[in-house]
C-alpha positions in Angstrom: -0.4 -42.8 7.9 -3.4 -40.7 8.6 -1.9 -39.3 11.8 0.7 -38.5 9.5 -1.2 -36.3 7.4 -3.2 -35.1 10.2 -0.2 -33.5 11.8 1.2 -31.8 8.4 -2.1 -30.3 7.9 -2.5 -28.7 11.0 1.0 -27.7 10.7 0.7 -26.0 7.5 -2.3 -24.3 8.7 -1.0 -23.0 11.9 1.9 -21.7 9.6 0.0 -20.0 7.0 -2.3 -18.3 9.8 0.6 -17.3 12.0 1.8 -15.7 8.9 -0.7 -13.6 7.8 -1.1 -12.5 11.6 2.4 -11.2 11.0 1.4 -9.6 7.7 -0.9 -7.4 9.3 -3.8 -9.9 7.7 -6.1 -8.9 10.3 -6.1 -5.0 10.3 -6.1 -3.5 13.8 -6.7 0.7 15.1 -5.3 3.5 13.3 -5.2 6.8 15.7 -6.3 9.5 13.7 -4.6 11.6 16.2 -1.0 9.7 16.2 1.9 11.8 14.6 3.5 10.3 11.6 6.7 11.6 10.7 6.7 12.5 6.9 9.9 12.1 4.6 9.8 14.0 1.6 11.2 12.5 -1.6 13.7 15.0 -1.7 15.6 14.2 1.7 15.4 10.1 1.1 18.7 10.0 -0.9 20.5 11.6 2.0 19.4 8.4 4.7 20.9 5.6 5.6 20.1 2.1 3.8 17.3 0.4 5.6 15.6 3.2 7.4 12.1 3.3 7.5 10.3 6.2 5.9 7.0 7.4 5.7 5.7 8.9 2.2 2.4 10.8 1.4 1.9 11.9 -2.4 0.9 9.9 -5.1 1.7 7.3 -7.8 2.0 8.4 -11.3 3.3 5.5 -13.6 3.9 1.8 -13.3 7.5 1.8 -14.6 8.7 -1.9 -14.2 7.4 -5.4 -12.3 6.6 -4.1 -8.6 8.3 -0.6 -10.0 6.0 3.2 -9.7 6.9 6.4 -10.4 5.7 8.1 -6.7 5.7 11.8 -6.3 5.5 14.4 -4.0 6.1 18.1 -3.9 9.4 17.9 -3.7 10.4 15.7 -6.3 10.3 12.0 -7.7 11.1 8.4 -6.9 10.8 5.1 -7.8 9.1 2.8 -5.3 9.0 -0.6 -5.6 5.6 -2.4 -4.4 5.0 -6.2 -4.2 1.8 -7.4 -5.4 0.6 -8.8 -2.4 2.0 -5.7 -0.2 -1.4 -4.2 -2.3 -3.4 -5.8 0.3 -6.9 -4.7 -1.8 -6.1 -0.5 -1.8 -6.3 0.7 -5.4 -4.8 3.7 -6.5 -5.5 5.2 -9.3 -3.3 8.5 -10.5 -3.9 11.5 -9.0 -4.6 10.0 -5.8 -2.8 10.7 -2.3 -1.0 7.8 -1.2 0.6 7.4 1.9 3.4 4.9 1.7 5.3 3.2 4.5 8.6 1.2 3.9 12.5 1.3 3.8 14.5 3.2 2.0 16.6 0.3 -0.5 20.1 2.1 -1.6 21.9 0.5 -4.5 25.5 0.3 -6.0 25.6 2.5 -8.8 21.9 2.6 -9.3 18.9 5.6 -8.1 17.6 5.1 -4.6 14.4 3.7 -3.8 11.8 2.8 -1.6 10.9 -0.6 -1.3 7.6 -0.2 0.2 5.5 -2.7 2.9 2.1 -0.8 3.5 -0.1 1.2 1.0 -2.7 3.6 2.5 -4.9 6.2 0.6 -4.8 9.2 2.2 -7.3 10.4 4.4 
């Protein structure tokens, strides 16, 4: 019995660990240097489901559960961030955000971004 609940322990760790390796749980190196390729809010509604965009502007409004009002000079969209997707940053209005996730198209609904890493803007 003990062996039992030895082995579902270490299991369960080894799961939990190997999933927050995954979740970027760690950190790891940013290159200043590297090129990111912006999107601009206005030019998201013409790509494809599921492509992976990169957004810098900021966060006006919380408009729903996991729902913001982001902006950038082009126009506005709603972005949808899970709490734990946060991962610590904290953004208050007004300040540049730079937003990576994948553009989420709906049936008869607006276009958004459902969003998997929050970064303020250096």
């Amino acid at each position: 019995m003990k062996k039992t609940v030895l082995l579902v322990s270490a299991l369960a760790l080894t799961l939990a660990f190997s999933a927050e390796a995954r979740r970027g749980f760690g950190g790891g190196f940013v290159d200043a240097n590297a090129q990111t390729n912006v999107t601009n809010v206005a030019d998201v509604d013409n790509l494809r489901d599921e492509t992976y965009v990169t957004l810098k502007g900021s966060i006006s409004a919380q408009v729903g559960h996991e729902k913001y009002s982001f902006k950038d000079a082009t126009g506005t969209i709603i972005v949808e961030i899970d709490d734990d997707d946060w991962r610590g940053v904290v953004v208050k209005p007004g300040d540049t955000v730079i937003l990576e996730g994948e553009v989420d198209k709906h049936f008869m609904r607006p276009t958004e971004v459902e969003v998997d890493n929050v970064y303020i803007a250096q």
